[in-house]
N, C-alpha and C positions, 0 to 999 in steps of 0.2 A: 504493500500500500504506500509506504514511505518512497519507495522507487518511481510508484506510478505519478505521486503528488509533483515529482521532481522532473517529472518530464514535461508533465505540463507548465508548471511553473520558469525553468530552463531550455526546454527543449531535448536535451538529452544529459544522461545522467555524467559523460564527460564536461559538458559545458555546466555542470553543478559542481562539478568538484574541483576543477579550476578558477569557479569562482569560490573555492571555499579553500583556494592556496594548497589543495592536494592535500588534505588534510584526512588522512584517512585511517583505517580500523581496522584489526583483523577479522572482521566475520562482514565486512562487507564485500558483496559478490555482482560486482558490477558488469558480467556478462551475463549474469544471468537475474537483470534488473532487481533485484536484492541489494539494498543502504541499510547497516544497521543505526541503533541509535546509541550516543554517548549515555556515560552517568549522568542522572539528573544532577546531582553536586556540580561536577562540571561543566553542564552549561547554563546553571544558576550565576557558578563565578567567574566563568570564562568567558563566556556571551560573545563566541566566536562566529564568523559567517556563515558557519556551519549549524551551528546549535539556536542559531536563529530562525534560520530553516526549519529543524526539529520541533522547533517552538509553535512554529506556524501552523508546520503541518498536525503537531499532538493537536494543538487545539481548534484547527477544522474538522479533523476529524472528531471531534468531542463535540462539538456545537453542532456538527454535523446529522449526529445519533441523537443528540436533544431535542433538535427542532423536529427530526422526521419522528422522533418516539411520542410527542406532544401532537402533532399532526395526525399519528395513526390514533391514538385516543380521543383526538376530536372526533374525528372521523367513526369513530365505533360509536359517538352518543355520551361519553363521558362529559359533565359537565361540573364536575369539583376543580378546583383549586390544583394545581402541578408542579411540583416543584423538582428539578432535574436533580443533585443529589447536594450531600454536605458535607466532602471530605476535606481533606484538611491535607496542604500539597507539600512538596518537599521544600520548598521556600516562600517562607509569606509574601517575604520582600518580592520575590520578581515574579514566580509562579500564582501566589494569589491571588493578586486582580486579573488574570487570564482567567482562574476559576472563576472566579465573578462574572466576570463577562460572561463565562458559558453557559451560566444559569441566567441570564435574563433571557434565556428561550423559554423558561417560563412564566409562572405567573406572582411569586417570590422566593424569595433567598433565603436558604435555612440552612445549619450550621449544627456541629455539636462540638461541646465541652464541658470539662469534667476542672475542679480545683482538686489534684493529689494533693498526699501527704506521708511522702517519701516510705511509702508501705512495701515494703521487699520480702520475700521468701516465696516456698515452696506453692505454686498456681494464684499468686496475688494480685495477677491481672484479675480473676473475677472470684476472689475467695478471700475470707480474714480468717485464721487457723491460728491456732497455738506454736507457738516460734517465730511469727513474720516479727518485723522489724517495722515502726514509724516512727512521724514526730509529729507532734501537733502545729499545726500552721493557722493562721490568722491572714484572712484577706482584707480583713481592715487595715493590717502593719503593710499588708504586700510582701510577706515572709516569702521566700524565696523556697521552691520544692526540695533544695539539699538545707539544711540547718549551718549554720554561720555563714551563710554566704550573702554578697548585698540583698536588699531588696530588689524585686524583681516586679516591674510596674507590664502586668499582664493580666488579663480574668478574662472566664469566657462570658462576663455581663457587658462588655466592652463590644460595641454591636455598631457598626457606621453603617448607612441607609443607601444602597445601589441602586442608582437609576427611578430612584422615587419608588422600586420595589416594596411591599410588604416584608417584613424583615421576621424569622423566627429562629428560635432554637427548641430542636426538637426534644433531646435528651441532653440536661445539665444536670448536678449535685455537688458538691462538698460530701467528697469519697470520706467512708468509714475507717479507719476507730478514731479521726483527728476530734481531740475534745472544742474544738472552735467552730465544727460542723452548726453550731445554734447560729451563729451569723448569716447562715443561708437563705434562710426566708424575704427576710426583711433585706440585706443587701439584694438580691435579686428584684423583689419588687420595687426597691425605692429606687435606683440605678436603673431599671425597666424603664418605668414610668418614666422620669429623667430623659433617656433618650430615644423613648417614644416607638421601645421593643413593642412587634407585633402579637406576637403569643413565644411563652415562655413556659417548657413543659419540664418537668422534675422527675428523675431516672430514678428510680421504679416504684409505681403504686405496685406493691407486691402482695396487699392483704388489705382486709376490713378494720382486724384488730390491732392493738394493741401488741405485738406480739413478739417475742424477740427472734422464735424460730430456729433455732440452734440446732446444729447437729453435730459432725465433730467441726463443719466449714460453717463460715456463714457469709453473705454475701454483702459488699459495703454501699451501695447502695439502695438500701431500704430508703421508703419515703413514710411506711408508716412508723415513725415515732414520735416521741413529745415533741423535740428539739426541732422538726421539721414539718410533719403535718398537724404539730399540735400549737403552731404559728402559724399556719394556712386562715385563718377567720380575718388577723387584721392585715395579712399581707397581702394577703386576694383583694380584700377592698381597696388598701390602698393603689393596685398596680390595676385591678379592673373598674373600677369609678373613675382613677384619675385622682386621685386625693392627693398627690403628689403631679404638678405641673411636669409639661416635657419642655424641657430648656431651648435658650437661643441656638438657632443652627452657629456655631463658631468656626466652621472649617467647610465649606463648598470648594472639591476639588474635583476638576475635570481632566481626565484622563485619556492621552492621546491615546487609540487603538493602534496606529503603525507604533508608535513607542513600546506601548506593552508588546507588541511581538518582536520588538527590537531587544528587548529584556529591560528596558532600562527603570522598572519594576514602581510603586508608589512609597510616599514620602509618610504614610500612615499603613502600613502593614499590621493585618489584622492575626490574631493571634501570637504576631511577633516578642519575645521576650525584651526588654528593656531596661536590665540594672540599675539600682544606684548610679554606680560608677562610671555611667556613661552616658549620664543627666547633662556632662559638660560636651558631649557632642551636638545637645539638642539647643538650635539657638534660641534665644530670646526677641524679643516684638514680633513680628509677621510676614517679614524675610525668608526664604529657606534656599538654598541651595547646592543645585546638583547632587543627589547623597544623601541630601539633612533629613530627618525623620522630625516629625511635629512631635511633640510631645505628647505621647500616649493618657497623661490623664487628663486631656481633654475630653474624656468620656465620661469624668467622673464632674466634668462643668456643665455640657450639654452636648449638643447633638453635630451629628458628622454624615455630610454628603457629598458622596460619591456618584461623576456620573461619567460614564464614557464618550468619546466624541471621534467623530473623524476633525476639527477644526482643533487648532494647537492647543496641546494643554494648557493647565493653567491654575490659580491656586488662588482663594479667596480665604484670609485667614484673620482669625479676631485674635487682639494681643490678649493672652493668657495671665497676664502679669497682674490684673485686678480677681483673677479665680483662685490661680497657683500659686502658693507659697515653699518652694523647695526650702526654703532655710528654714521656714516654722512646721514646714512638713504639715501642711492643712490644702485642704481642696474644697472651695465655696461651689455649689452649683448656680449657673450663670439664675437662676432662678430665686437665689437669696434662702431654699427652703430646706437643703441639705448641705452640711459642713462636713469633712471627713479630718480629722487630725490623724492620720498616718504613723503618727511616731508613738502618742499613746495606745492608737487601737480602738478610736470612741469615734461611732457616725451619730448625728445630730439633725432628727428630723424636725422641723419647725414651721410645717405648713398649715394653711388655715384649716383643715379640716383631719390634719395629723402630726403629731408632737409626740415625741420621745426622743429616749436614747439606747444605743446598740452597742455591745461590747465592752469594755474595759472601766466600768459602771466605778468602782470604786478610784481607778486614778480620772475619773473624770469628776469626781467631789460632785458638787451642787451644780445642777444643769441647769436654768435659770432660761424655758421657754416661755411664750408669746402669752399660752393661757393656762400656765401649768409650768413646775418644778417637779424636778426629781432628784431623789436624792438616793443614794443605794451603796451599800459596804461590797456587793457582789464583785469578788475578779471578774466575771463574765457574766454577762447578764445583759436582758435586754426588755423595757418596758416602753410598753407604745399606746397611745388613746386614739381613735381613729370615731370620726359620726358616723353613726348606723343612719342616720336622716339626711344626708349630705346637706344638712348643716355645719354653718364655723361651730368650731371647736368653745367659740367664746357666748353660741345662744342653744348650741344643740339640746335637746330633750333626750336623745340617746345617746348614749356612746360607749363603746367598748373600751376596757383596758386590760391589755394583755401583757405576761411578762412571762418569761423563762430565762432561765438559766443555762443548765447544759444536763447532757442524760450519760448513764452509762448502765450496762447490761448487769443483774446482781451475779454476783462472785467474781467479775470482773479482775483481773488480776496482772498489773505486769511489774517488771522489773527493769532497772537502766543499765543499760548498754554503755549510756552514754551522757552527758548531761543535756542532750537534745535528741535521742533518741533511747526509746524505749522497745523492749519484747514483752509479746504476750503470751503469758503463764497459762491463764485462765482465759478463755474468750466468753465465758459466762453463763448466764441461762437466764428466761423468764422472772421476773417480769425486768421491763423499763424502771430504770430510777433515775428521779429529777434530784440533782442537788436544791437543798431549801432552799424559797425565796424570800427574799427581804430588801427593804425599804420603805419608801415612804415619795406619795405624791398627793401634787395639793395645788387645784383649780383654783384659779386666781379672781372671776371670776364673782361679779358682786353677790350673786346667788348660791356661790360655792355649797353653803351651810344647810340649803336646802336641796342639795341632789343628794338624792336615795342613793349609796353603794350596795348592790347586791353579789355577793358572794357565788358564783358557780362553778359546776364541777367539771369534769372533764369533757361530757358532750354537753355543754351547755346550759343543764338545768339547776336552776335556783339551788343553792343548799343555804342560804342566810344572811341574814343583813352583816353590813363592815361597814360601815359605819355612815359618813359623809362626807361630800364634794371638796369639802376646804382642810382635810385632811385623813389621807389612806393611809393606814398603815397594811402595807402588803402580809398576808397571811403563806407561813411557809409552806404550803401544798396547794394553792389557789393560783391558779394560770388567767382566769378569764374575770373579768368582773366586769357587771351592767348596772351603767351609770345612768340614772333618769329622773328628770322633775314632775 
């Protein structure tokens, strides 16, 4: 196939390889119309005349089978939604947005990723067993997936918008046994929301209960537990009402088509790793050139569009400098409603119709929001009030307030390895257990003293009053509580 592309394209497969300075292979058989193909590694960095070609021809032939596979399913009467596939290429930077491109032969762009947590041993791609090896990670810090090493400014919530496409991810988590898995709801929905992800699906609904399901394996992950589906009430609302605005587009980048098959790759590569350490390659105001990579947490300010052109590319960019704080290690979203401090580990949601805090609860002391404070001793922990009435938060008659901490399986057992990684002893049994919760929150709010707290249990129903609106004392086995006048 690669022979035939080259005939047409050259005329004959001598006049291809003279334009590619003779540059040739052992397993290519050029009497017998047969060109093989390089390493992808090397024509990711070599972006030779040759490998440019390759480039070309992979990805006609990929767009090739998208368009006519889209076509024959019209054509059968199908009328859902199509989306060509979601892999993930061997280089963000040059191979990526070819992928992108090949999927606007459908109808949106979807994607998967997973946050590890450096989990090693014996079948740990899709198993936790006694003996693996982890560490526990924080995407709030942007811990890096080896332990000591910089931060690493990556997540698969970091989502840029092609071609005005609908944008999803079909299967994400915060893989098991990392104890900062609880961050997962609530970053996903409030960073969703934020940059105006279309559907966002959690790898794997695997059960109804409660359950931890053990056998000698167990598989990381679950979505039924506390830490995850037992934050599904105010994360859903917040990511499907919108309780949480989608930010300024800050980055409109047009993307030449003869470029990308030239290699010469986009300046925002999605999935791409981005250390600490090399914050000093990314420049500063709205500049970039040739090379320069925009600063990856622009995702964490607002929103990123990508579109492809035959007309020269081109790069429309907002200065970062009033979002991004790399010395104070904070990230404001262009929207005023989400703050991230990176260095403690504490996101800080402050919108009108949702107010908490996520993460690192006790080095964040006194949270000091719009209609409500929070105050909490928890290392980890995360409490949120969201309106059942999409009312503001400052007249609503209902509203939710939910809080966890973090879970782990009882007899749970491991031992150190290391002082950032640990082995499991025990991989545990039935049931779930929530580390107690505590703290204290308290509506500001001239009516505070008249909203009813009511006490619920784990699916939701009433087990008893707690007090009133102008001051909660959180109860240590109470996740949910309904706040009404």
């Amino acid at each position: 196939m690669f022979g035939d592309w080259l005939l047409k394209k050259h005329g004959s497969l001598d006049a291809a390889f003279a334009a590619w300075k003779d540059q040739t292979l052992p397993r290519d058989a050029r009497a017998e119309g047969r060109v093989s193909i390089r390493p992808l590694w090397n024509i990711a960095h070599d972006k030779t005349a040759r490998d440019q070609d390759t480039a070309a021809f992979l990805f006609d032939t990929q767009m090739k089978f998208y368009q006519d596979t889209v076509a024959f399913l019209r054509k059968l009467g199908f009328k859902g939604l199509i989306t060509p596939s979601n892999w993930a290429t061997a280089s963000p930077e040059v191979f990526g947005p070819l992928e992108k491109l090949s999927y606007t032969a459908g109808d949106f762009i979807d994607r998967h990723g997973y946050f590890e947590c450096n989990h090693k041993g014996d079948n740990a791609a899709w198993s936790v067993r006694n003996g693996h090896t982890y560490s526990d990670r924080s995407a709030l810090r942007f811990d890096a997936p080896e332990p000591n090493k910089p931060r690493q400014f990556v997540h698969p919530v970091m989502d840029p918008h092609y071609d005005r496409k609908p944008s999803m991810i079909s299967e994400t988590t915060f893989c098991r046994p990392n104890r900062y898995r609880s961050e997962a709801p609530l970053y996903f929905a409030a960073y969703g929301a934020l940059q105006d992800s279309d559907s966002i699906v959690h790898f794997a609904f695997d059960g109804s209960r409660w359950v931890v399901k053990p056998g000698f394996w167990m598989q990381q992950w679950s979505l039924m537990t506390p830490a995850m589906m037992g934050q599904f009430p105010a994360a859903a609302l917040i990511y499907r009402r919108g309780l949480i605005a989608p930010g300024q587009v800050l980055a409109e980048i047009k993307l030449n088509k003869t470029d990308l098959l030239h290699l010469k790759g986009t300046p925002l590569p999605q999935d791409a790793a981005l250390d600490e350490l090399r914050l000093k390659d990314v420049p500063l105001g709205t500049d970039l050139k040739p090379g320069q990579r925009i600063d990856p947490l622009i995702h964490y300010a607002g929103q990123v569009a990508v579109s492809f052109v035959d007309e020269p590319g081109s790069l429309k960019l907002t200065d970062l400098a009033r979002f991004v704080d790399h010395s104070k290690k904070t990230i404001t979203s262009s929207t005023g409603e989400l703050k991230l401090d990176y260095d403690k580990g504490v996101l800080t949601v402050n919108a009108p119709r949702a107010q908490g805090v996520s993460g690192a609860l006790k080095l964040a002391g006194l949270s000091d929001l719009k209609d409500l404070s929070v105050t909490s001793d928890l290392e980890l922990g995360h409490i949120i009030a969201v309106a059942l009435d999409d009312q503001p938060l400052a007249t609503s008659s209902r509203i939710l307030l939910q809080v966890m901490s973090e879970e782990q399986e009882t007899k749970h057992q491991t031992e150190s390895v290391s002082p950032t990684v640990k082995r499991i002893v025990n991989i545990g049994t039935d049931p779930w257990q929530v580390r107690e919760l505590k703290g204290t929150v308290r509506f500001k709010r001239a009516d505070a003293a008249q909203l009813k707290v009511t006490a619920l249990d784990f699916n939701g129903y009433a087990t008893g009053p707690a007090g009133t609106g102008d001051e909660i004392k959180l109860q240590p086995s109470t996740m949910y509580y309904l706040i009404a006048r």
